[in-house]
C-alpha positions in Angstrom: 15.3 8.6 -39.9 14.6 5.8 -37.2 18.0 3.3 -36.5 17.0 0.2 -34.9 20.0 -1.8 -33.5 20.1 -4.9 -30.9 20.8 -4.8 -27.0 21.4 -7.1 -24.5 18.7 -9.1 -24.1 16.2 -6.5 -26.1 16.5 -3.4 -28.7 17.5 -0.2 -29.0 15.5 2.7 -31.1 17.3 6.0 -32.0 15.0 8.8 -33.3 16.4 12.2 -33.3 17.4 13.7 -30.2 15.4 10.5 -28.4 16.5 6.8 -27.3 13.9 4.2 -26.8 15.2 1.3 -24.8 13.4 -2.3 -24.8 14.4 -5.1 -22.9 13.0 -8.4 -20.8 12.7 -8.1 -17.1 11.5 -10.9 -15.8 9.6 -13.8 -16.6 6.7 -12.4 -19.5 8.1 -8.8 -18.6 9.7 -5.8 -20.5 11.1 -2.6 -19.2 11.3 0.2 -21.4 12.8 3.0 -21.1 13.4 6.7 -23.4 15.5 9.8 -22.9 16.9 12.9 -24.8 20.5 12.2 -25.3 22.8 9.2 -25.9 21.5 6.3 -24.1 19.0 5.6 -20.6 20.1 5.4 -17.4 19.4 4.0 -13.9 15.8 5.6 -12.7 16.8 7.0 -9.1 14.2 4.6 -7.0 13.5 2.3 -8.9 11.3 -0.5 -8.1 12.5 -2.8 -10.1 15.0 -5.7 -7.8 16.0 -7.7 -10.9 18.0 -6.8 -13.9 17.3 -7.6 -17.9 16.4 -11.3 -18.2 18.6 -13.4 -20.6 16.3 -15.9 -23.3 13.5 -13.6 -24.5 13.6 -13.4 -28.5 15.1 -10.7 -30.5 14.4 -9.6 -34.3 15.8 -6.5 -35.4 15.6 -5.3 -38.9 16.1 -2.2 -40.9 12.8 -0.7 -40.0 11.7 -2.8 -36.9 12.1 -4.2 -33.8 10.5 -6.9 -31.9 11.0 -8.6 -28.4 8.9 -11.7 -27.3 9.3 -12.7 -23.2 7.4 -15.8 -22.9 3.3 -14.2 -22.9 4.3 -10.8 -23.5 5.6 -9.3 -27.6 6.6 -5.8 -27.7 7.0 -4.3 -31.1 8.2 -1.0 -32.4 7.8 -0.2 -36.2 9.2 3.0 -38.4 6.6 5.6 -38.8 8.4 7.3 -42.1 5.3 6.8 -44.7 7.5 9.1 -47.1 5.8 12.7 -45.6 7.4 15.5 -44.1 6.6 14.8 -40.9 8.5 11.2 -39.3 6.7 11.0 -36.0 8.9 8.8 -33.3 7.5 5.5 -33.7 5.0 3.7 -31.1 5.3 0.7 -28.7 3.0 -2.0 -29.4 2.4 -4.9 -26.7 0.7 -8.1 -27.9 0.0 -11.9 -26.8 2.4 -13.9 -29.2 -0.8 -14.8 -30.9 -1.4 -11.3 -32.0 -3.8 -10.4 -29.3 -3.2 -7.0 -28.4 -2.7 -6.1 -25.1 -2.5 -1.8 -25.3 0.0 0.3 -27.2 1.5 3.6 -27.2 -0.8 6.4 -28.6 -0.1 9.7 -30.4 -2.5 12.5 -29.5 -2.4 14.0 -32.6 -0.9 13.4 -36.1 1.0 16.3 -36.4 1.9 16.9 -32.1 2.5 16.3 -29.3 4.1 12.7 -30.1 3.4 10.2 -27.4 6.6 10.6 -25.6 6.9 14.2 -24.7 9.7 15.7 -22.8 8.9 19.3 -21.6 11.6 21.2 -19.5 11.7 21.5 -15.8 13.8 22.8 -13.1 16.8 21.3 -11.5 17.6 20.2 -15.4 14.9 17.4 -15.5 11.6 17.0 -17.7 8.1 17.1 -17.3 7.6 13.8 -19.3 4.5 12.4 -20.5 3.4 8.7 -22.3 -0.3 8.2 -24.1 -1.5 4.9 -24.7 -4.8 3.6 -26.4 -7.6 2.8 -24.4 -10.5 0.1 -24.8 -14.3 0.2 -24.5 -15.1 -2.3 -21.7 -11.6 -2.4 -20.3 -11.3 -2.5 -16.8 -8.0 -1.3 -14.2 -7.7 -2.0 -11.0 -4.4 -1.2 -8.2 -3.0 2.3 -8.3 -2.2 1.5 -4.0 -5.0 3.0 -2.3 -7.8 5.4 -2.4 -10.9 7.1 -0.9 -12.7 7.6 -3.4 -14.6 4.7 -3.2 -14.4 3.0 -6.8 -13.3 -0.5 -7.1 -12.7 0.0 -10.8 -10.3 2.4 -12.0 -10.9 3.0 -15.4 -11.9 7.0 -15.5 -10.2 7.8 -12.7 -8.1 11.0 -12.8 -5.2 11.0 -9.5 -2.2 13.1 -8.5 1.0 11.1 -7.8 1.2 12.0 -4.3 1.5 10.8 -1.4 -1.1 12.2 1.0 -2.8 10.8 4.4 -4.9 7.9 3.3 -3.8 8.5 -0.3 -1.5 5.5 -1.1 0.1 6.1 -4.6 1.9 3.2 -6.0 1.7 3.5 -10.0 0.3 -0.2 -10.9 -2.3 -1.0 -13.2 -3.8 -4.1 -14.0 -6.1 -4.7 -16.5 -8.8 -7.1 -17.5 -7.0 -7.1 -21.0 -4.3 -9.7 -19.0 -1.8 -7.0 -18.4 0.2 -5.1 -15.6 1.6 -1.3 -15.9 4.2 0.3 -13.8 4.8 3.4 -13.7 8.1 3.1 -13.0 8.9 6.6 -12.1 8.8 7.9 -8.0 8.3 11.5 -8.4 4.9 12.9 -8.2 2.7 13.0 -11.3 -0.3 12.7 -12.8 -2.1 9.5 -14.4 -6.0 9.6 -16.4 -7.3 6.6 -17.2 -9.7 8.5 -19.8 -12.3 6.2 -22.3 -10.4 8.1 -25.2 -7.2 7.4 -24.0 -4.3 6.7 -21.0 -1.9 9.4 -20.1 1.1 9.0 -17.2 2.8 12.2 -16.4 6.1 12.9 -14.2 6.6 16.5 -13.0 10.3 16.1 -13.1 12.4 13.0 -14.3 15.2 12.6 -16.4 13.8 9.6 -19.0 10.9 7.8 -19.1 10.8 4.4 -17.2 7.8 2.1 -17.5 7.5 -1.4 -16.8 4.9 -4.3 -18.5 4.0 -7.5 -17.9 1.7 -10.0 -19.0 -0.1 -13.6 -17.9 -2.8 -15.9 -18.6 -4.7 -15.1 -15.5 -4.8 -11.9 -13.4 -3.1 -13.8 -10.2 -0.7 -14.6 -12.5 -0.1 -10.5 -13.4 -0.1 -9.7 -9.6 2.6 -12.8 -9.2 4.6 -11.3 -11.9 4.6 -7.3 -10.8 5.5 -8.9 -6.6 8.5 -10.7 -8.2 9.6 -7.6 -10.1 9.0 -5.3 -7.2 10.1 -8.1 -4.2 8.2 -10.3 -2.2 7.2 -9.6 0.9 8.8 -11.5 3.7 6.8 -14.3 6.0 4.3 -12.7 8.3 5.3 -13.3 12.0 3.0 -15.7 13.7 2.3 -13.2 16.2 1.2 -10.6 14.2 -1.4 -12.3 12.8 -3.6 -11.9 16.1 -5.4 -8.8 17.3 -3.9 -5.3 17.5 -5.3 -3.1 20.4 -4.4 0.7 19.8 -5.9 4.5 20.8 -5.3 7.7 20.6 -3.6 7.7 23.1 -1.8 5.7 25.8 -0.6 8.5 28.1 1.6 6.3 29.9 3.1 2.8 30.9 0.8 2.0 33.9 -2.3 3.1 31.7 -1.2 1.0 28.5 -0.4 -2.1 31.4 -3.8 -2.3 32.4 -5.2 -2.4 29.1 -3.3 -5.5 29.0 -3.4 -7.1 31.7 -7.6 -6.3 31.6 -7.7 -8.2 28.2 -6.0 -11.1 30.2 -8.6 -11.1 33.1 -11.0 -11.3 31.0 -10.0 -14.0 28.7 -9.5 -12.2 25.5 -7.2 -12.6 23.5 -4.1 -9.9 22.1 -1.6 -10.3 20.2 -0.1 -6.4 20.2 -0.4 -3.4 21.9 0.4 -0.1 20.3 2.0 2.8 22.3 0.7 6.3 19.8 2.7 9.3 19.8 3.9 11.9 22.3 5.6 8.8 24.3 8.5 10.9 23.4 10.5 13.5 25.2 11.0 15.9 21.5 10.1 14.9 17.9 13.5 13.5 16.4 15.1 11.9 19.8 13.7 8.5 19.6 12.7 7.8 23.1 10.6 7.4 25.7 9.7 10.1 28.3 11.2 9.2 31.6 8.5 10.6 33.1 5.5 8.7 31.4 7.5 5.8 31.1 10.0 5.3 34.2 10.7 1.7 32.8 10.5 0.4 29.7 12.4 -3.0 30.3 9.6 -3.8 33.1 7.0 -3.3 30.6 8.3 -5.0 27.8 8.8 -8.1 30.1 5.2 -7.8 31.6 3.9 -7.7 28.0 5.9 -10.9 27.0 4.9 -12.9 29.9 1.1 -11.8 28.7 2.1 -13.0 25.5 1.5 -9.6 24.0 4.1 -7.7 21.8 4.7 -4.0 22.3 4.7 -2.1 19.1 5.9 1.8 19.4 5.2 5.3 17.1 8.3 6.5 15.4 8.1 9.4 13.6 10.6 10.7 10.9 10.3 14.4 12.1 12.8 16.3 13.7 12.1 19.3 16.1 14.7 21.9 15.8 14.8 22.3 19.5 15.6 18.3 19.7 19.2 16.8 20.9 19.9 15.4 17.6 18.6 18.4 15.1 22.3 20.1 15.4 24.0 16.8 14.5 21.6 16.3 11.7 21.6 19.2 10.3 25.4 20.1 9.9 25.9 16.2 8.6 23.1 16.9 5.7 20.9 14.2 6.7 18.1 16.4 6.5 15.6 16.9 3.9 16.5 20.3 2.1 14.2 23.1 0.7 15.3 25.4 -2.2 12.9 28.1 -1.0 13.3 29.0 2.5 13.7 27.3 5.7 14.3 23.5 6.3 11.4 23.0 8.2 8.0 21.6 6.1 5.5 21.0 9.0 3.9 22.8 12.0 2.9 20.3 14.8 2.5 20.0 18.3 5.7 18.8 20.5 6.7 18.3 24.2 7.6 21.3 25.8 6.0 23.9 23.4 2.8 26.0 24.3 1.2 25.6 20.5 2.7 24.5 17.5 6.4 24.3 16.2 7.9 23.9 12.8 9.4 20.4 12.2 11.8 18.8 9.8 11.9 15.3 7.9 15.2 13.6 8.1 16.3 12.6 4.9 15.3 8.7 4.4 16.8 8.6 1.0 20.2 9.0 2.3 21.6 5.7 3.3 23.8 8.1 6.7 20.6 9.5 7.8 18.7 5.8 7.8 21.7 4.5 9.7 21.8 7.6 12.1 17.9 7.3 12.8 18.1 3.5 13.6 20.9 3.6 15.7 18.8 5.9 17.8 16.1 3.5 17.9 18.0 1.2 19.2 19.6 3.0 22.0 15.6 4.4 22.3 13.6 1.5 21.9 15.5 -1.8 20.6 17.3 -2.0 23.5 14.4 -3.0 25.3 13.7 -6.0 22.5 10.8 -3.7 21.4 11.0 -5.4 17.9 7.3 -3.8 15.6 7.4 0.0 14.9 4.4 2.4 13.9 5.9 4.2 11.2 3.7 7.3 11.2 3.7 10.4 9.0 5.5 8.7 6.7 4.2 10.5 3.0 5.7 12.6 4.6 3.1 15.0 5.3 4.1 18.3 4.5 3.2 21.7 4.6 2.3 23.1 1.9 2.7 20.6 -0.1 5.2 22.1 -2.9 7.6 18.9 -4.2 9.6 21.6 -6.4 10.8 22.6 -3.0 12.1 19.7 -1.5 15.7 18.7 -2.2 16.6 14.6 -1.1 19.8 13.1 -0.9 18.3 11.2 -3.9 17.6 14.0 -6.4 14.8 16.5 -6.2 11.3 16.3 -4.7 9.3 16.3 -8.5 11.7 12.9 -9.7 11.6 11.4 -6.2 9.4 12.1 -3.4 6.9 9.3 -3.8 9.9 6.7 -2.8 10.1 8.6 1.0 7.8 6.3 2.7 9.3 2.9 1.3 13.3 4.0 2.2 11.8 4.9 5.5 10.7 1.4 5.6 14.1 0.2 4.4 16.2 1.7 7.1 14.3 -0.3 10.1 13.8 -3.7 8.3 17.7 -3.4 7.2 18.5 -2.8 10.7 16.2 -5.2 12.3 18.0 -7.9 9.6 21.3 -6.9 10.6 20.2 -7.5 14.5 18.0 -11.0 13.8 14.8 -10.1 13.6 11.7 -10.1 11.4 10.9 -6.7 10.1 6.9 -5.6 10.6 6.4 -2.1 10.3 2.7 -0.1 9.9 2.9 2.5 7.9 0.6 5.0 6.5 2.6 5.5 3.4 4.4 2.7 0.8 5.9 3.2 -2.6 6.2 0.4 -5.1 8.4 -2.1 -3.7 7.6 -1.3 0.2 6.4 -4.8 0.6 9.8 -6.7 0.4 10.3 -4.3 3.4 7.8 -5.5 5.9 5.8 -2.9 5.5 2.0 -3.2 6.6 0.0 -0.6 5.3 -3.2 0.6 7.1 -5.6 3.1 5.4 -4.9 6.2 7.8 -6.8 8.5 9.3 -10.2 8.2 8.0 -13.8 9.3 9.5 -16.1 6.8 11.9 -18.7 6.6 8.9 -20.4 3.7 7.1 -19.6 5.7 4.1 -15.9 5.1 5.5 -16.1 2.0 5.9 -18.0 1.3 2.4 -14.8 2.7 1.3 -12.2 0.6 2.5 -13.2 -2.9 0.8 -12.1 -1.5 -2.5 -9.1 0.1 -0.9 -8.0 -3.1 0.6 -8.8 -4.6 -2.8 -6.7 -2.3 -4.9 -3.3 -2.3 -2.6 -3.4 -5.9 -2.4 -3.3 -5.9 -6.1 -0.6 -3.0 -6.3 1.4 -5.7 -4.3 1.0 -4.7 -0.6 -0.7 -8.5 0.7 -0.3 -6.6 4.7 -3.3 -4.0 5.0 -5.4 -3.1 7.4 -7.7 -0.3 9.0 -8.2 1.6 12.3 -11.6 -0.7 12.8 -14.4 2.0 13.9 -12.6 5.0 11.4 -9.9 7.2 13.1 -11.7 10.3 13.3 -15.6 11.5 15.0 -16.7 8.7 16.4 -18.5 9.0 19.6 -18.3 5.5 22.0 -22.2 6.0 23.5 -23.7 6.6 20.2 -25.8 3.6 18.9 -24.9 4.6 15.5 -21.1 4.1 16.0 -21.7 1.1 18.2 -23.3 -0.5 15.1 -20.5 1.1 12.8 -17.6 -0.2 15.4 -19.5 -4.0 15.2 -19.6 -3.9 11.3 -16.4 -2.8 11.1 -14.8 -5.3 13.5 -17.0 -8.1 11.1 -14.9 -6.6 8.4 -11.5 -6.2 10.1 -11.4 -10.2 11.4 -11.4 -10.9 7.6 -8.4 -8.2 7.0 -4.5 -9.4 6.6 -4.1 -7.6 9.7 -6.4 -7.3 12.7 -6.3 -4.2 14.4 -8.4 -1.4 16.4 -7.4 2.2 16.9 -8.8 5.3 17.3 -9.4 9.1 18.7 -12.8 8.5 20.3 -15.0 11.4 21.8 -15.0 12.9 23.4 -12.4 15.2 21.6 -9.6 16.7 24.0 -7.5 19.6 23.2 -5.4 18.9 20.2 -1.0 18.7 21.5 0.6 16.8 23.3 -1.2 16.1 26.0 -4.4 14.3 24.0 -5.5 11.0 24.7 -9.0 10.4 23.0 -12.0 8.4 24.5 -11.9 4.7 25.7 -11.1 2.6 22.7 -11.3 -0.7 24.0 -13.4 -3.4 23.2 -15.4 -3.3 25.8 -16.0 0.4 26.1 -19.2 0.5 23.8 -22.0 -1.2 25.6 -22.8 -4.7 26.3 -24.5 -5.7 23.1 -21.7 -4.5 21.1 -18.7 -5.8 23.3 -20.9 -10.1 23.0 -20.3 -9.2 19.1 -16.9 -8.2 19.2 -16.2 -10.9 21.3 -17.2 -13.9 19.1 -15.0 -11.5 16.7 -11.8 -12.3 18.6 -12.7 -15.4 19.2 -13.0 -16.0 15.2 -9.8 -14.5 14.3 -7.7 -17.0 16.6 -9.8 -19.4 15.2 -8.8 -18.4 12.0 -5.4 -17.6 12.3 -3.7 -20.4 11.3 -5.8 -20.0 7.9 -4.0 -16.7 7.9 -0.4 -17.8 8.1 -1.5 -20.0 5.0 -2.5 -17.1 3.0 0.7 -14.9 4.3 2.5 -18.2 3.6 1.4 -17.6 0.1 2.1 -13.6 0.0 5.6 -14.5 0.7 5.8 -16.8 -2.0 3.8 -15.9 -5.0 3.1 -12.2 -4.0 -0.5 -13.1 -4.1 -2.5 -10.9 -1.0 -4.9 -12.8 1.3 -7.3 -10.2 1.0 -8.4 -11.0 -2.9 -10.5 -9.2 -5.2 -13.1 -11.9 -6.9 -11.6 -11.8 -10.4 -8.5 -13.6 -9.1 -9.9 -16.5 -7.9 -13.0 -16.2 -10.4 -11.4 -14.4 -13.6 -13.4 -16.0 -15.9 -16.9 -15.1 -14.5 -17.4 -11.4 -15.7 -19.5 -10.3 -12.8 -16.6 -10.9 -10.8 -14.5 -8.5 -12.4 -17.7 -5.6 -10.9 -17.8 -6.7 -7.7 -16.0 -4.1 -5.2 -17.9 -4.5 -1.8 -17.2 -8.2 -1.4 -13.8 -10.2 -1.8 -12.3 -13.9 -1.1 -10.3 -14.3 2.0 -7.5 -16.4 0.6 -9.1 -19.2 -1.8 -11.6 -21.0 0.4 -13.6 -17.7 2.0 -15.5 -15.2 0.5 -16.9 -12.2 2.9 -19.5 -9.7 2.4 -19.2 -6.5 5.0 -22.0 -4.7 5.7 -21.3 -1.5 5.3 -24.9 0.6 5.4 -26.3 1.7 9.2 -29.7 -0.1 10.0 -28.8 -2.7 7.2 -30.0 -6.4 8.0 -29.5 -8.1 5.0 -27.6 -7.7 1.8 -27.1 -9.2 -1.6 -23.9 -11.7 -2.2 -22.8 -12.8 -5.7 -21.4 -16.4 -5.2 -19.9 -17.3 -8.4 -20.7 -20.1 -10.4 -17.2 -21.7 -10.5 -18.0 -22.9 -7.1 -20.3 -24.8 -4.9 -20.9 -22.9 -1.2 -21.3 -23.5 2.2 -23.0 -20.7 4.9 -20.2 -20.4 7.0 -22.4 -19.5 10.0 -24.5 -23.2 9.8 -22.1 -25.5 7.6 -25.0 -25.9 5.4 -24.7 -26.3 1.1 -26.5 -23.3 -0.5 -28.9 -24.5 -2.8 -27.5 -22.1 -5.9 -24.7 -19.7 -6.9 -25.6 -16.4 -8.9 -27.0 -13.1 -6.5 -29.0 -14.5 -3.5 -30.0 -12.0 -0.6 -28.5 -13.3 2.8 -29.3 -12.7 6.0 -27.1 -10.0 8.4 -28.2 -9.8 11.2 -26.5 -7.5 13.9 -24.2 -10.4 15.1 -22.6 -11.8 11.9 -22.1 -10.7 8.1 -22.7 -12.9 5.6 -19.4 -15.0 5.3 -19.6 -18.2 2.6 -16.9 -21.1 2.2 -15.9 -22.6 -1.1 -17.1 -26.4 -0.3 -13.9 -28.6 0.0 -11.4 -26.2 1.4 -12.0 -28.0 4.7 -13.0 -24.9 6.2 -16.1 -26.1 8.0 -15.7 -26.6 11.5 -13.4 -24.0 11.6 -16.4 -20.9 10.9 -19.7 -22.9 11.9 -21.2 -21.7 15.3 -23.8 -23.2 17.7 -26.3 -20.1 16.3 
């Protein structure tokens, strides 16, 4: 027998040994939640920063139960049709004019049911959830991929986090709905054609959270306000980023800057890379590389450049703080062997060592690793951190293992990289600052923590670079509006090659249209892996003349366009939408906008087409009908909207301006 029974603000569905919970969260929103045993409970991590929202509508009867948040109806109905078997009942979500939206699924009429608890170590549950699915429906988010597909809808991916494997567990559907997953353990989600399944390797109840809108901005809006806005961009990080692998030391990373200031380019931030450090897990410089970190920070300022510094969150057992760290607990645990889950390269060490995580999960170990930052680092007003290795990337990579301050590694490892965030923007708050951190890792959520995610460390190929637009696309959409790449790949490419001196060119044509503008590298050619790396040149000048007039009209653009780009971050801070924009939200009701992955909108007013094939000199743009157009390179009306094949030559991509955003001036050249 099924009981229904009223909540606070939503319903309450007993079946058996299960409890299905249902209640508004947030404007057109509903969290629901189900567990073995009396009632649900807190999800350890969750993304969710509001509680149950007072107002939605309520009707509970004998044999059903119904909730109705402004846009979004959720429904749950008794299943007894007099049999023997009484299957738990199913969770509809609708418009309020009937429209389905998607709904729980059984496989099978006799089993599994659609909420399945299995049992797991550490007295958790391998839980599962099937819904419907839809010919023609479309998904989009799930934080960022290589794969390559704009469109998610077939896609089968672990819930992991993995070097260039973002995994933030949002959907959001062409149907007019968003899915959380709200659940930071690793798992498993298939977006199948026959149906949708969402698996947790080890969780104590099942946690989801829905929401619905008339537009697909709207859905984004909604899933950034449940999840937390990101803060206001800094005006000076909206400039360019020079990085490589690697500064070796102060007087080599000074006259990077002061050559970009002889020469009249512009730089916003300069990034000191790893190994700066005198051990993994002491936060701070190496006296001997860098005699005086006050002197440079000062230089740097009076250049108008910020410094931004590597952190890592491992700990080298031969480290001054390991003992400490380890007797307090503020380490990350493992419940088969050693405490140490990766071998890497340190100072002082003739090949690799084994290296610990400390524990971001536990609120002692974030306070213990910032106050060593700011005895390492903050003391010098260094105020933007690199948070590297930040999944964190273990091995081998066995989550059963691990043992967090929060719970175990199966319920909660996915949350590392966004509490790793939280410790340094808490801290920089406390001390008056603005929190911007890049980091190669972010959870749902990460954004209200400054965090700017960049797409790690991929190869120096057009295939590469192909890749990242529907990247960029999909975490803007799982809520992260701060992205970026390492502009030219990370990995293989070689500085005199005239193939990656056209990739690096496309790629910067690409990156001045990012939310972040940044170069970085290991450039060829390759030097022995340890400490003691520092890759090729990886400055803008360093790959031939024709290249470095390109890349200059590329800087040039970006300051150009930067106060555009506080606009659109304007906006991310306040509505959650990204300035990096997949067509469909600006265009939702043109279909062929809802296929187009290799070409986006740069906040309402631009629309940008990278080049992303080696030799290519022109390309096909879509320029959708809800709009009239402008070349951006001439200021001249295009004559039509629809496909049209546009012109890219070496120097420029083809870049088009939604006539009456009084962009005009601000793109046209003399060319």
């Amino acid at each position: 027998m099924t009981l229904f029974a009223p909540v606070e603000h939503g319903f309450m569905v007993r079946h058996g040994q299960e409890v299905l919970q249902v209640e508004a969260w947030g404007p057109d929103s509903a969290r629901v939640r189900s567990a073995l045993g009396p009632a649900v409970s807190e999800t350890p991590g969750s993304a969710l920063v509001h509680s149950a929202t007072p107002g939605a509508q309520v009707e509970v009867s004998a044999h059903r139960a119904r909730l109705r948040n402004g846009e979004l109806v959720v429904e749950v109905a008794d299943n007894a049709d007099g049999s023997f078997l009484e299957p738990p009942p199913l969770v509809r979500f609708s418009r309020p004019d009937g429209r389905e939206l998607f709904s729980e699924q059984a496989p099978h009429f006799t089993s599994p049911p659609q909420r399945r608890y299995r049992p797991a170590p550490g007295g958790l549950y391998r839980c599962e959830v099937t819904f419907n699915a839809f010919a023609g429906e479309r998904l989009y988010g799930l934080g960022q991929h290589q794969h390559g597909l704009f469109d998610q809808k077939g896609v089968a991916l672990d819930l992991v986090q993995r070097n260039t494997e973002v995994c933030i567990p949002f959907v959001l559907s062409n149907r007019g709905y968003g899915f959380l997953w709200n659940m930071p353990g690793t798992g498993r989600v298939e977006l199948a054609h026959n149906r949708t399944r969402w698996v947790a390797d080890g969780a104590r109840q099942v946690d989801y959270w829905v929401t619905a809108a008339p537009t697909p901005a709207g859905v984004v809006s909604r899933y950034a306000g449940a999840t937390g806005l990101a803060p206001m961009l800094p005006e000076w990080a909206s400039g360019f980023w020079q990085c490589k692998l690697r500064y070796r030391d102060q007087e080599e990373l000074l006259s990077v800057a002061r050559e970009h200031k002889r020469r009249g380019l512009p730089l916003s931030v300069i990034v000191i890379d790893y190994f700066h450090w005198s051990r993994q897990g002491e936060w701070r410089f190496d006296p001997a590389e860098w005699p005086d970190p006050q002197a440079m920070v000062d230089e740097l300022r009076s250049l108008g450049v910020e410094l931004m510094v590597s952190v890592w969150p491992t700990v080298n057992p031969d480290s001054a703080n390991y003992g400490e760290m380890a007797r307090r607990g503020l380490l990350m645990g493992n419940l088969r062997g050693l405490p140490l889950q990766l071998p890497f390269w340190d100072k002082g060490a003739q090949g690799q060592v084994f290296v610990t995580f400390y524990d971001a999960t536990n609120p002692e170990a974030r306070q213990f690793v910032w106050d060593k930052v700011t005895e390492g680092y903050r003391r010098y007003g260094i105020r933007a951190f690199w948070l590297d290795a930040c999944e964190p990337e273990m091995r081998p990579e066995d989550p059963a293992s691990n043992l967090f301050h929060l719970g175990l590694g199966p319920e909660v490892q996915c949350v590392y990289p966004r509490e790793h965030a939280r410790g340094f923007a808490e801290g920089l708050w406390a001390q008056g600052e603005q929190a911007v951190l890049l980091c190669r890792s972010a959870w749902a959520g990460s954004q209200r923590y400054g965090a700017a995610v960049w797409s790690g460390d991929i190869d120096s190929t057009f295939e590469a670079l192909a890749a990242q637009v529907p990247a960029g696309l999909n975490i803007g959409i799982s809520g992260i509006p701060w992205w970026t790449t390492d502009i030219g790949g990370f990995k293989g490419g070689d500085g005199d090659s005239p193939y990656f001196r056209e990739l690096i060119v496309r790629w910067f044509q690409f990156g001045v249209f990012c939310p972040l503008f940044r170069l970085h590298g290991a450039r060829g050619p390759w030097p022995l892996v340890g400490a003691g790396q520092s890759g090729g040149p990886n400055e803008v000048w360093s790959f031939g003349d024709e290249a470095y007039e390109v890349i200059k009209e590329q800087l040039a653009l970006r300051e150009r366009l930067r106060p555009y780009v506080m606009e659109q971050m304007a906006t991310a801070a306040s509505t959650g939408l990204p300035p990096m924009r997949a067509m469909f939200l600006e265009f939702p009701e043109d279909p062929e906008a809802w296929a187009l992955g290799d070409q986006f909108m740069f906040g309402p007013d631009i629309l940008v087409a990278p080049v992303t094939t080696y030799g290519a000199r022109q390309r096909d743009v879509y320029l959708p009908e809800g709009a009239s157009w402008l070349d951006a390179w001439t200021g001249e009306p295009v004559g039509k909207a629809g496909w049209v094949t546009a012109s890219a030559p070496l120097e420029r991509v083809p870049v088009y301006l939604r006539q009456g955003g009084g962009l005009k001036h601000l793109l046209a050249t003399s060319q």
